[in-house]
MIDREN-221000 format. One record per residue (C-alpha): residue number from 1; residue in one letter; x, y, z. Coordinates in Angstrom, 2 decimals. Layout:
+------+------+---------+---------+---------+
| resi | resn |      px |      py |      pz |
+------+------+---------+---------+---------+
|  NUM |    A |       X |       Y |       Z |
...
+------+------+---------+---------+---------+
This chain:
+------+------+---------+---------+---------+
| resi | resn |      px |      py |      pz |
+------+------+---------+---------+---------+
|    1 |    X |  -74.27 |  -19.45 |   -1.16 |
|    2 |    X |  -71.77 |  -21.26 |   -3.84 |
|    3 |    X |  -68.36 |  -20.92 |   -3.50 |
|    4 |    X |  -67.68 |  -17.86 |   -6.08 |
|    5 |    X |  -70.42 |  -16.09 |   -3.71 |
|    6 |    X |  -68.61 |  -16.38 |   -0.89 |
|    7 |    X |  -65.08 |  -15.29 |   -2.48 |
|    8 |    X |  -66.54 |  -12.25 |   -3.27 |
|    9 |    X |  -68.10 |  -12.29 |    0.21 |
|   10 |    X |  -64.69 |  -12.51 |    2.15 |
|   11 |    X |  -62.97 |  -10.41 |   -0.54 |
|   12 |    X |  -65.06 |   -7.17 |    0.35 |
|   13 |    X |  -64.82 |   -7.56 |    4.00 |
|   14 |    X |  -60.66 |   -7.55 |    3.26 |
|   15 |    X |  -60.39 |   -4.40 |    1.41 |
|   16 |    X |  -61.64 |   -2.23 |    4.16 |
|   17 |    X |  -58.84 |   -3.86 |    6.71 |
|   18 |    X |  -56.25 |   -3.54 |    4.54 |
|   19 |    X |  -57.12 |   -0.31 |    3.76 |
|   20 |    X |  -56.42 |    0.46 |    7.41 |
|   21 |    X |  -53.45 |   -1.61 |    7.58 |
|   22 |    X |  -51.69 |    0.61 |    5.14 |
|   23 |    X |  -53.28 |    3.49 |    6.42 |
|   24 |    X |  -51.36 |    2.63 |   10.23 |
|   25 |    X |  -48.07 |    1.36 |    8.22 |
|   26 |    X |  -47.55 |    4.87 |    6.59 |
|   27 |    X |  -48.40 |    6.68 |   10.01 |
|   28 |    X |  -46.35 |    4.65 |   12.22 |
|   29 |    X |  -43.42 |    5.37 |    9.73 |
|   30 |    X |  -43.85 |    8.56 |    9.87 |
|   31 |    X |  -43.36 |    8.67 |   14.03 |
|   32 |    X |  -39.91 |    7.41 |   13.48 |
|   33 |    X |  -36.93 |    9.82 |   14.22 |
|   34 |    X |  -34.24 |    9.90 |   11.32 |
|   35 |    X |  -30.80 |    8.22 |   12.15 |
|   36 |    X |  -29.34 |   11.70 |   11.88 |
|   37 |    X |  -32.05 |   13.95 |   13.45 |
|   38 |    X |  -32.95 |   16.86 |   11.13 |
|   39 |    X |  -31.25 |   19.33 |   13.65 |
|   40 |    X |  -27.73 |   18.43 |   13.52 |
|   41 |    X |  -27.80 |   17.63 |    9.57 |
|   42 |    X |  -26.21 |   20.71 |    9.16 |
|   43 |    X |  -22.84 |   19.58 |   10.98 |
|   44 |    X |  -22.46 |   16.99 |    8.11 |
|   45 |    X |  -21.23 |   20.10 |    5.98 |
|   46 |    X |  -18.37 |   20.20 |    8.08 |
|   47 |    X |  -17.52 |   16.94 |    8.15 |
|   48 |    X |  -15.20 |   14.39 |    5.58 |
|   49 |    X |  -15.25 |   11.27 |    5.42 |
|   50 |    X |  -12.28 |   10.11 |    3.10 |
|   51 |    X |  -10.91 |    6.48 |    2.09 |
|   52 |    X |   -6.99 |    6.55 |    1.59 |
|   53 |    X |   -6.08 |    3.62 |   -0.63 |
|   54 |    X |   -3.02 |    2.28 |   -2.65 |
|   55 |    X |   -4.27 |   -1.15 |   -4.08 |
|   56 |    X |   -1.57 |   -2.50 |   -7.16 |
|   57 |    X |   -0.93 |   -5.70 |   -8.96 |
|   58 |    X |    3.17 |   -6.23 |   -8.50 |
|   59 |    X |    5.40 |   -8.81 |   -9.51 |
|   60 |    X |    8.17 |   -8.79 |   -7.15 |
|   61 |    X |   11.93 |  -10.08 |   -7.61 |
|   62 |    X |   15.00 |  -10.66 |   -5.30 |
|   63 |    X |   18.42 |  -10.96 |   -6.03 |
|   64 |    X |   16.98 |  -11.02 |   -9.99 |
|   65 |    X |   14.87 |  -13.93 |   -9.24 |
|   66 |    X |   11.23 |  -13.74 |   -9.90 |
|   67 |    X |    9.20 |  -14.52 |   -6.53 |
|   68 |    X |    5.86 |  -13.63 |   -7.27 |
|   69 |    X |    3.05 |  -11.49 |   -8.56 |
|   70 |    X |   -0.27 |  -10.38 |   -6.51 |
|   71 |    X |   -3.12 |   -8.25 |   -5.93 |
|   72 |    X |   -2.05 |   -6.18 |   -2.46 |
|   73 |    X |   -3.84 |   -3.12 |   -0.65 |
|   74 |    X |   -1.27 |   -1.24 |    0.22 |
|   75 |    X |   -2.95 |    0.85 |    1.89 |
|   76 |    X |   -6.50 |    1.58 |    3.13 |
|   77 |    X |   -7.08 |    4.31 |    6.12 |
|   78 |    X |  -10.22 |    5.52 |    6.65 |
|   79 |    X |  -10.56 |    8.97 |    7.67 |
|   80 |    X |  -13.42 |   11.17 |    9.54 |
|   81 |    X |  -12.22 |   14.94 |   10.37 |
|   82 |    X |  -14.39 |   18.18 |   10.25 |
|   83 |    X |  -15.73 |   21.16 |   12.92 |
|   84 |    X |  -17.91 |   20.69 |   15.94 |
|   85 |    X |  -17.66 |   23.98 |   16.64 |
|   86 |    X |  -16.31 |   27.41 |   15.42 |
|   87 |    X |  -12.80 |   26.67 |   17.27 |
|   88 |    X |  -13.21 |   23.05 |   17.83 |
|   89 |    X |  -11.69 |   20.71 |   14.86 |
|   90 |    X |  -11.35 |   16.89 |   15.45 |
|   91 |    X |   -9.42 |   14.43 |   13.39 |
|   92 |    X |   -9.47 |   10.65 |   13.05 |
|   93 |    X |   -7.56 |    7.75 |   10.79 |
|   94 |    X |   -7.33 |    4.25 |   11.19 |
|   95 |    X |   -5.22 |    2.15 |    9.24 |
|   96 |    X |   -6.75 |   -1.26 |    8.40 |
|   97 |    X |   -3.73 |   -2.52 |    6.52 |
|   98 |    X |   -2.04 |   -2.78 |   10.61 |
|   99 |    X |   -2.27 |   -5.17 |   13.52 |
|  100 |    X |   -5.34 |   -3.67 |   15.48 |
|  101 |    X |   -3.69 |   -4.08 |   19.22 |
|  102 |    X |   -3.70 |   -1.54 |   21.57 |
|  103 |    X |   -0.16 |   -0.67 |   22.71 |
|  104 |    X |    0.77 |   -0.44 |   26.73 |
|  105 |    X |    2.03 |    3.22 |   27.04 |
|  106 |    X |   -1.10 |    4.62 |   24.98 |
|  107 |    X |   -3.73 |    2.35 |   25.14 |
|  108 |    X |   -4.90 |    2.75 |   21.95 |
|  109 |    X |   -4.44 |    0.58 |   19.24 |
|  110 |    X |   -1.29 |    1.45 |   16.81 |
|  111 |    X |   -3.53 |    0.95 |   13.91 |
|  112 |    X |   -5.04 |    4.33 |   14.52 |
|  113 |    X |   -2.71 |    6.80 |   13.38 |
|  114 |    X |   -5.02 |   10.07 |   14.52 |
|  115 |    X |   -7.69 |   10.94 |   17.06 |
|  116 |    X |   -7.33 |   13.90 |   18.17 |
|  117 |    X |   -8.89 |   17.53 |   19.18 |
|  118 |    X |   -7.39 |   20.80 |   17.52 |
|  119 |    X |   -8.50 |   24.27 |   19.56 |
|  120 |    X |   -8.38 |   27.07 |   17.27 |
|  121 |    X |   -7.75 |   29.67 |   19.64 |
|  122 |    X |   -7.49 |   32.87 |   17.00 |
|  123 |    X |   -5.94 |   33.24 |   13.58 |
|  124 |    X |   -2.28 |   32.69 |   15.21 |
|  125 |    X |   -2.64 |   30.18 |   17.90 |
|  126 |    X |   -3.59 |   26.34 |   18.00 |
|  127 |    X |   -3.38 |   24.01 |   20.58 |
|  128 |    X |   -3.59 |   20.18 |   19.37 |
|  129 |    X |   -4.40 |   17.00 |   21.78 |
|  130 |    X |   -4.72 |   13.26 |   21.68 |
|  131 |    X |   -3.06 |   10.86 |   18.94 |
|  132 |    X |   -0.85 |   13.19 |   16.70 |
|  133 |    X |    1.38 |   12.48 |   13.55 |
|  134 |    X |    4.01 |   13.50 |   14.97 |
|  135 |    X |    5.44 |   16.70 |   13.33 |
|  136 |    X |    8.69 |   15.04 |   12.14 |
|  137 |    X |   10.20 |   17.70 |    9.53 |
|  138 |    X |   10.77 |   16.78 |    5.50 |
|  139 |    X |    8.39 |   16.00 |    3.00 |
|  140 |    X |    8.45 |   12.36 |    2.42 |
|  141 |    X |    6.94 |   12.32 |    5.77 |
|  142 |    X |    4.76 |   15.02 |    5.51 |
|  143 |    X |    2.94 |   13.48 |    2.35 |
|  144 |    X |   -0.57 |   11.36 |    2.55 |
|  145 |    X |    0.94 |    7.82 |    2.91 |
|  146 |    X |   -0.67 |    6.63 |   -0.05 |
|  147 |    X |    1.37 |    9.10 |   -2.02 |
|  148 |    X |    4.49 |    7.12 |   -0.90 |
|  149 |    X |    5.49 |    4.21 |   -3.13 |
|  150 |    X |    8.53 |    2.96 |   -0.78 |
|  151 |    X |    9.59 |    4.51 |    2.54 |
|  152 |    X |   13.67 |    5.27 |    3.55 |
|  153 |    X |   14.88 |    3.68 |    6.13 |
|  154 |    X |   14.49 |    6.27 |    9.70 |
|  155 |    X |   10.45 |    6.81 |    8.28 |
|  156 |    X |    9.83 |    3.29 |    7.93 |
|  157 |    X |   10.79 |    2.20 |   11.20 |
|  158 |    X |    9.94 |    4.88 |   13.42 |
|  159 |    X |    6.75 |    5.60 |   15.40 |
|  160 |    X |    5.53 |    8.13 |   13.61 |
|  161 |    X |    2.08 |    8.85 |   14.78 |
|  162 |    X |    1.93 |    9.48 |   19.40 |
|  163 |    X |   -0.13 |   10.14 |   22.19 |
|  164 |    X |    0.43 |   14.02 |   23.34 |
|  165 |    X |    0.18 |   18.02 |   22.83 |
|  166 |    X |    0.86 |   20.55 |   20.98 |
|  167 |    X |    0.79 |   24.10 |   20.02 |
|  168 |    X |    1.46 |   26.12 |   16.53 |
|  169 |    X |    1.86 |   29.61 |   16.09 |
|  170 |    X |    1.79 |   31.25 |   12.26 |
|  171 |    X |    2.76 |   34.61 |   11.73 |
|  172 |    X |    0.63 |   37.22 |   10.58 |
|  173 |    X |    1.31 |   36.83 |    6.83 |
|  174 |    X |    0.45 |   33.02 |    7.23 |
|  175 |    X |    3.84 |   32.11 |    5.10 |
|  176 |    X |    5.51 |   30.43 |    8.66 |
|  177 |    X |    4.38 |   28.27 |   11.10 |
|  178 |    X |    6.35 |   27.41 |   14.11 |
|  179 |    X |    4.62 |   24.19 |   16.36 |
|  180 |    X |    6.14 |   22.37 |   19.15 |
|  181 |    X |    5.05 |   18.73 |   20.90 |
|  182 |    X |    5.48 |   16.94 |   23.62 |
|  183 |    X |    4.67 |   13.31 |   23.14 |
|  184 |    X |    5.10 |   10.14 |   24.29 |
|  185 |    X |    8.44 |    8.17 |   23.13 |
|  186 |    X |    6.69 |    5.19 |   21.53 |
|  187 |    X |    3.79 |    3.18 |   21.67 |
|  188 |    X |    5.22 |    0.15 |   23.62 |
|  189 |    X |    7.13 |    0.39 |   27.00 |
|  190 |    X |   10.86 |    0.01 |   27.26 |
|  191 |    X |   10.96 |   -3.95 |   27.67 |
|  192 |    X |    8.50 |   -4.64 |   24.73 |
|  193 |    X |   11.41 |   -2.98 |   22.74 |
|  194 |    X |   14.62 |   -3.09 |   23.91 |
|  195 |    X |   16.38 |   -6.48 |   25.76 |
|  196 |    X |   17.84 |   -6.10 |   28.67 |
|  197 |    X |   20.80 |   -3.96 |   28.98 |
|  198 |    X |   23.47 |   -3.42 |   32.21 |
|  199 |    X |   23.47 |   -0.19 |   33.67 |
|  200 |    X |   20.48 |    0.79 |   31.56 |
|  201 |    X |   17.39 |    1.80 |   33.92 |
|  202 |    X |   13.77 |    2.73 |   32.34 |
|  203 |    X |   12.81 |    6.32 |   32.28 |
|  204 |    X |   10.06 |    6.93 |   34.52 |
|  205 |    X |    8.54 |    9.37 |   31.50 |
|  206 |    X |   10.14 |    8.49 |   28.21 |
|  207 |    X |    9.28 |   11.39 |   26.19 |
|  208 |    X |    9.57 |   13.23 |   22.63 |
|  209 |    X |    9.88 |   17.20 |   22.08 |
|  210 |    X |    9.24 |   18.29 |   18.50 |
|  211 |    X |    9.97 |   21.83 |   16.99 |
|  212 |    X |    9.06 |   22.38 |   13.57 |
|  213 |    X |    9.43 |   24.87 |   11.53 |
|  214 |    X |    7.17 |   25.19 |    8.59 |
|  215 |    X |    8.11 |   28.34 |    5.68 |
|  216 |    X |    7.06 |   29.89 |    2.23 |
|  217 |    X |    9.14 |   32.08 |   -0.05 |
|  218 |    X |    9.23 |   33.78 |   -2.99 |
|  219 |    X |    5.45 |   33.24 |   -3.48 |
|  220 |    X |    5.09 |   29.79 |   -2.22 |
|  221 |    X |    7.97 |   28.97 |   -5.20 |
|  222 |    X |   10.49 |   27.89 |   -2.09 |
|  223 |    X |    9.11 |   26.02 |    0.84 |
|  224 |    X |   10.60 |   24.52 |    3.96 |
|  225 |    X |    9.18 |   21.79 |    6.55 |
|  226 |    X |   12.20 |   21.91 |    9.10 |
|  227 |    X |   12.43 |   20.17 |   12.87 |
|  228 |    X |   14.60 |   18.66 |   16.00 |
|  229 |    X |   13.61 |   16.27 |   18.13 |
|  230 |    X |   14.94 |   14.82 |   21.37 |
|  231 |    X |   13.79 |   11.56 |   22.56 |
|  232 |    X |   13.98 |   10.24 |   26.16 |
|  233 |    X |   14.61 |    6.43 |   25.66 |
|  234 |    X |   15.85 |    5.44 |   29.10 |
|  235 |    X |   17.65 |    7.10 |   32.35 |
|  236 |    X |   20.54 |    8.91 |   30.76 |
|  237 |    X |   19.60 |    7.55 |   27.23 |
|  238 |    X |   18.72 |    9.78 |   24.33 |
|  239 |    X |   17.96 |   10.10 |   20.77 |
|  240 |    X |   18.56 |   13.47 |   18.74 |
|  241 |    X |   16.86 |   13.92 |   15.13 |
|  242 |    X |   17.01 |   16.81 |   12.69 |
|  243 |    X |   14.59 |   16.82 |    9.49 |
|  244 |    X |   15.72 |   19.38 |    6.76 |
|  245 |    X |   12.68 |   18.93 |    4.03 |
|  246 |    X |   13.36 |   21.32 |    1.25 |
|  247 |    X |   10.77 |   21.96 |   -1.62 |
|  248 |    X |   10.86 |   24.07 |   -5.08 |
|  249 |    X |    7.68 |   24.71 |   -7.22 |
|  250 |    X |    7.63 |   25.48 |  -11.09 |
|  251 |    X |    4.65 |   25.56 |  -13.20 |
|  252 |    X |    5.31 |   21.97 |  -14.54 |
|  253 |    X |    8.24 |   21.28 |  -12.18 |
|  254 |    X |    8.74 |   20.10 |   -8.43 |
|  255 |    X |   11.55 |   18.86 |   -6.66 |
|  256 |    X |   11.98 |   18.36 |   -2.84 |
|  257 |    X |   14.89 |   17.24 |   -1.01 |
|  258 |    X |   14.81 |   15.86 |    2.69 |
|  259 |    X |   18.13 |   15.46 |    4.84 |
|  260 |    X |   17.12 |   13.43 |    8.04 |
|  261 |    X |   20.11 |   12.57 |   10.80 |
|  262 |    X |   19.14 |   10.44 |   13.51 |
|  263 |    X |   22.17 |    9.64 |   16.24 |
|  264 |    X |   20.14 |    7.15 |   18.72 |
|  265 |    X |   22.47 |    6.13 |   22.02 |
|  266 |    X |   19.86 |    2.87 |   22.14 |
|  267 |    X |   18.78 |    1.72 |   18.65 |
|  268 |    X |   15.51 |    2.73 |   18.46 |
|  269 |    X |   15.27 |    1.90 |   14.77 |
|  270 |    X |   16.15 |   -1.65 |   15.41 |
|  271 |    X |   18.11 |   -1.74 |   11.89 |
|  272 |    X |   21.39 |   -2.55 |   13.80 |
|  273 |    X |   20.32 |   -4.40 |   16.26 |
|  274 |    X |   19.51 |   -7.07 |   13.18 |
|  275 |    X |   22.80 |   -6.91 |   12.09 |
|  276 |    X |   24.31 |   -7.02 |   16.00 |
|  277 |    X |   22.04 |   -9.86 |   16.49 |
|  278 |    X |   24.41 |  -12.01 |   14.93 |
|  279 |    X |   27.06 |  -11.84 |   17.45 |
|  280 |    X |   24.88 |  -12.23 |   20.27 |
|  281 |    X |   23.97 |   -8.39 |   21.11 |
|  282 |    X |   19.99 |   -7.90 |   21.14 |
|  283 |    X |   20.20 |   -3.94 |   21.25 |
|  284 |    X |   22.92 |   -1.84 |   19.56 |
|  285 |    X |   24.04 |    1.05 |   21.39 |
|  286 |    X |   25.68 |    4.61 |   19.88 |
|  287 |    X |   24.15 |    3.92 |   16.09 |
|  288 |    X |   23.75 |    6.75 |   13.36 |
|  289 |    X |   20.84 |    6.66 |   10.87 |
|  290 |    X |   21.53 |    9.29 |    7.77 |
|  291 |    X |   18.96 |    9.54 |    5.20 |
|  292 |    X |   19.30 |   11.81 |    1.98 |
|  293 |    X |   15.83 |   11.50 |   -0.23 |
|  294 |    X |   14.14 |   13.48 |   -3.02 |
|  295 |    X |   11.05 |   13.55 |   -5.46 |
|  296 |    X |   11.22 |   14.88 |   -9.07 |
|  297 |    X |    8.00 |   15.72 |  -10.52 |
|  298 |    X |    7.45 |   16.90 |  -14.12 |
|  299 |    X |    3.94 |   17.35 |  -15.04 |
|  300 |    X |    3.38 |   16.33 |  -18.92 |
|  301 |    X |   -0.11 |   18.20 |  -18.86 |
|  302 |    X |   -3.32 |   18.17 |  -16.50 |
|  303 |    X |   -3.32 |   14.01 |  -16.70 |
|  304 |    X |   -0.21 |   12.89 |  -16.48 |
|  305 |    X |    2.77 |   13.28 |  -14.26 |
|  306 |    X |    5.91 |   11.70 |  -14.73 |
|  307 |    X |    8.27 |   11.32 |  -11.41 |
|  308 |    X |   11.24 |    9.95 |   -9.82 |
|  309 |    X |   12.02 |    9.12 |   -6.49 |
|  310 |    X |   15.78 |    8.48 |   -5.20 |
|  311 |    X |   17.00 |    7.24 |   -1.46 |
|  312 |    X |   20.13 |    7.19 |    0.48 |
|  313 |    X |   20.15 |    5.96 |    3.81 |
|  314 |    X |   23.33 |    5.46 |    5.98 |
|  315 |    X |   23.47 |    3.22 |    8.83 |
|  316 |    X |   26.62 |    3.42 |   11.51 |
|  317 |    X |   27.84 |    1.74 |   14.75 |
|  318 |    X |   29.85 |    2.02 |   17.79 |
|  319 |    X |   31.12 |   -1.34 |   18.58 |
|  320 |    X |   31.78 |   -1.48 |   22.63 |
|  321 |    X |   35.15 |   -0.24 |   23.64 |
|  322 |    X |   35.74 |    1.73 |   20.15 |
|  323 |    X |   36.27 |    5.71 |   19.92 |
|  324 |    X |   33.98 |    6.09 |   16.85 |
|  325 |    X |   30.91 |    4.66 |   14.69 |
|  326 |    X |   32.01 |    2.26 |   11.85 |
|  327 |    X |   29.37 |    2.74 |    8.88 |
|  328 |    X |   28.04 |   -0.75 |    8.18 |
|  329 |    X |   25.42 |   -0.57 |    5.49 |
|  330 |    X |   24.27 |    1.57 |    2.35 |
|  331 |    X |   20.66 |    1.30 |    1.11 |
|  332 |    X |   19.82 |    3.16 |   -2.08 |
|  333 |    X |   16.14 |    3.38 |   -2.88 |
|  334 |    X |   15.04 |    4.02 |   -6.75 |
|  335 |    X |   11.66 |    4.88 |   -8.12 |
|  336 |    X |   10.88 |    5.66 |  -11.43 |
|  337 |    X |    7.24 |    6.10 |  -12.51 |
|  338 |    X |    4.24 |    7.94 |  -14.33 |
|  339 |    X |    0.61 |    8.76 |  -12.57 |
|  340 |    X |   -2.19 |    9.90 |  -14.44 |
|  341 |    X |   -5.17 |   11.39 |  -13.85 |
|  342 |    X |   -8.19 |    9.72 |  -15.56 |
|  343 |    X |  -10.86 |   12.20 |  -14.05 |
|  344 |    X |  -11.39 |   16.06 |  -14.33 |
|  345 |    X |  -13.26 |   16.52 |  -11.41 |
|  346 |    X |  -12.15 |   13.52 |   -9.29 |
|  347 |    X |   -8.56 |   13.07 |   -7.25 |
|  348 |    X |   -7.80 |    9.62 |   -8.41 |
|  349 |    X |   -4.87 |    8.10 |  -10.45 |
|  350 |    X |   -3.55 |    5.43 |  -11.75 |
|  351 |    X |    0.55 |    4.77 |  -11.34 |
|  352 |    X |    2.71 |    2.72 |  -12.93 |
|  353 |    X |    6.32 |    2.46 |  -11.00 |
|  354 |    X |    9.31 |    0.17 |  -10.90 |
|  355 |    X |   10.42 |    0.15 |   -7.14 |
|  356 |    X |   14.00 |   -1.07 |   -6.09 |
|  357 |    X |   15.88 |   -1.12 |   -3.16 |
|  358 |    X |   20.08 |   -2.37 |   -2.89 |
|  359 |    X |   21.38 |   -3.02 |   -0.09 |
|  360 |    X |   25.94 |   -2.99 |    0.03 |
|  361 |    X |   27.51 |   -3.91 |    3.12 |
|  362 |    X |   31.17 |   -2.74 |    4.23 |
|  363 |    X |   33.68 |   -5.24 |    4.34 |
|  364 |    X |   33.47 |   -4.55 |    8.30 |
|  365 |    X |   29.89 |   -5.42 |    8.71 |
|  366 |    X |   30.64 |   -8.74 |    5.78 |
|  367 |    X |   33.52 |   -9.91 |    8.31 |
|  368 |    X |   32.35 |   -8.94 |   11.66 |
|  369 |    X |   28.57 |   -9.34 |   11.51 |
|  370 |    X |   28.22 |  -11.90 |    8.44 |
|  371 |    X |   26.33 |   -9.32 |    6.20 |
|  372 |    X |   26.14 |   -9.75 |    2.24 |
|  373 |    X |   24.91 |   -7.23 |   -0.47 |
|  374 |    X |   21.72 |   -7.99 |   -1.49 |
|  375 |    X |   18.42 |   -6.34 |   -3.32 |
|  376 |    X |   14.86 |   -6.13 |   -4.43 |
|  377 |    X |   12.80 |   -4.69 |   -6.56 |
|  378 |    X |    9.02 |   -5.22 |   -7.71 |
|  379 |    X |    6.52 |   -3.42 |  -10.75 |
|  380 |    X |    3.76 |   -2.10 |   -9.90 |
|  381 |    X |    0.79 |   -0.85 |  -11.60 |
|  382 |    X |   -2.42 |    0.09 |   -9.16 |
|  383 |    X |   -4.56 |    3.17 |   -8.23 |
|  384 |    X |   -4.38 |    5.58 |   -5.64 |
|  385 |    X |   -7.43 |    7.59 |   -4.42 |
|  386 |    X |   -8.00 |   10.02 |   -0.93 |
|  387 |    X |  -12.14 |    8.99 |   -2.02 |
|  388 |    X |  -14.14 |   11.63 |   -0.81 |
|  389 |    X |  -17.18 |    9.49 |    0.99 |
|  390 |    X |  -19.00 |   12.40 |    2.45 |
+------+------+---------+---------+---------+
């Protein structure tokens, strides 16, 4: 037999077993279970999956001097939330532009800003457990946090999202909601925060209770996201905070207004305690936070939106021994901008803003704490998107 015979030879005795090979390939495939069994596809149409991000290019500036410029993800929180069940909702974020370290009063990491369970008992009641944003009042606060260019002053340095329960309650016409939390304080325990302090002792339960008070009038032309909360810092030691958000909505037109008043008898914020830190006293005690802010929104057409945003945040003290605060700084906050909206069927935009902050110190706080006026400001021109994954 010459060698082309026996090619041909070894070349029909293949076929056959290869034949069966693919034969056994296709049918073992088909034994294989799907990652998501066929059964429970149907939960997927109650589920989101949703990608928060803020990315921008920004040159940024201090004092009028030109620092920098840089690509930054401002932010980028991933987001899973739909039904189990008929009454059963869950809700999960993480933020990946945060530290991932799990905090000692929560034990979960502060980088996840919800996971939590919401029990629809009927059309009125709902009872709410696990890591909450905590139902702070206004509507800076209340916005997705990639909507926010710049926070004020009490938002930015708060804790803002704790471990706890709640319950809501809307009326029958749906146009108020009344909910009220109890929480944790913070994240961290008392000695991760504060320094040590005489006569102050650690509260056993450090705790926050939240009323809110959410209202529509006038066809949903006059809204309202109202609350007070009182925080348990430490034996004896508390912190009260009211959060007046006011909104009005015109066919091109929106404005909303938040007051916020935060009077802390440990500084909480920690704003201060920077200053105080100067003359040797770690953590400031009787200190007033007062925060005026507001959006203006005037939508050109469909695409484009032009807005303003404008801060005002107070910041007071109680040197030891005196009868009343002494206001020490004034930060105003300015925003102009435009969004627009690229895509008809597709919530993403692209921004352009110019972001500043100034920061005047009274003569007081210049002479007794060394403080001097300073600012910042940086352009920015980026996208936002809530990307709807699933």
């Amino acid at each position: 037999m010459n060698c082309k015979s026996k090619l041909m030879f070894f070349l029909l005795l293949w076929l056959p077993l290869t034949a069966v090979a693919q034969q056994q390939e296709d049918t073992s495939y088909s034994i294989y279970k799907p990652i998501v069994p066929v059964s429970k596809q149907t939960l997927l149409a109650n589920v989101d999956v949703i990608a928060n991000m803020q990315m921008s290019f920004q040159n940024e500036f201090e004092d009028g001097t030109y620092i920098r410029s840089r690509f930054v993800m401002n932010q980028f929180r991933l987001e899973i939330k739909g039904k189990v069940h008929e009454k059963v909702y869950f809700r999960f974020r993480d933020r990946y532009t945060r530290t991932v370290v799990p905090q000692s009063i929560d034990n979960i990491s502060r980088s996840t800003d919800l996971a939590y369970l919401r029990f629809d008992v009927d059309e009125h009641w709902k009872i709410y457990g696990g890591k909450l944003c905590a139902d702070w009042g206004g509507y800076e606060f209340d916005a997705n946090p990639i909507d926010i260019y710049e926070y004020s002053d009490i938002i930015e340095y708060a804790d803002n999202f704790l471990v706890g329960a709640g319950v809501s309650y809307a009326l029958n016409n749906k146009k108020h909601e009344f909910t009220l939390q109890l929480l944790n304080a913070r994240t961290a325990n008392f000695f991760e925060l504060y320094d040590t302090i005489p006569g102050i002792q650690e509260a056993r339960f450090p705790f926050a209770a939240v009323l809110n008070w959410r209202g529509s009038f006038f066809g949903g032309k006059f809204n309202t996201i109202w609350s007070y909360s009182i925080f348990r810092e430490a034996e004896y030691e508390y912190m009260n905070y009211f959060a007046l958000g006011n909104q009005y909505k015109g066919k091109k037109f929106q404005v909303e207004y938040d007051f916020k008043w935060s009077d802390e008898q440990l500084d909480r914020k920690g704003i201060v305690s920077s200053f105080t830190d100067n003359i040797g006293i770690k953590t400031a005690r009787n200190v007033r936070y007062v925060s005026h802010w507001t959006r203006l929104d005037y939508h050109l057409s469909n695409k484009v939106n032009l807005f303003f945003v404008g801060m005002l945040d107070d910041a007071y003290w109680q040197e030891p021994q005196a009868d009343s605060r002494t206001k020490l700084r004034q930060a105003w906050g300015y925003i102009p901008g435009v969004e627009v909206y690229p895509f008809k069927n597709l919530n993403l935009k692209v921004f352009g803003a110019f972001i500043g902050r100034k920061y005047n110190y009274t003569d007081y706080a210049k002479q007794t704490l060394g403080m001097t006026n300073h600012d910042n400001y940086r352009i920015s021109i980026g996208i936002i998107s809530p990307l709807v994954i699933l």
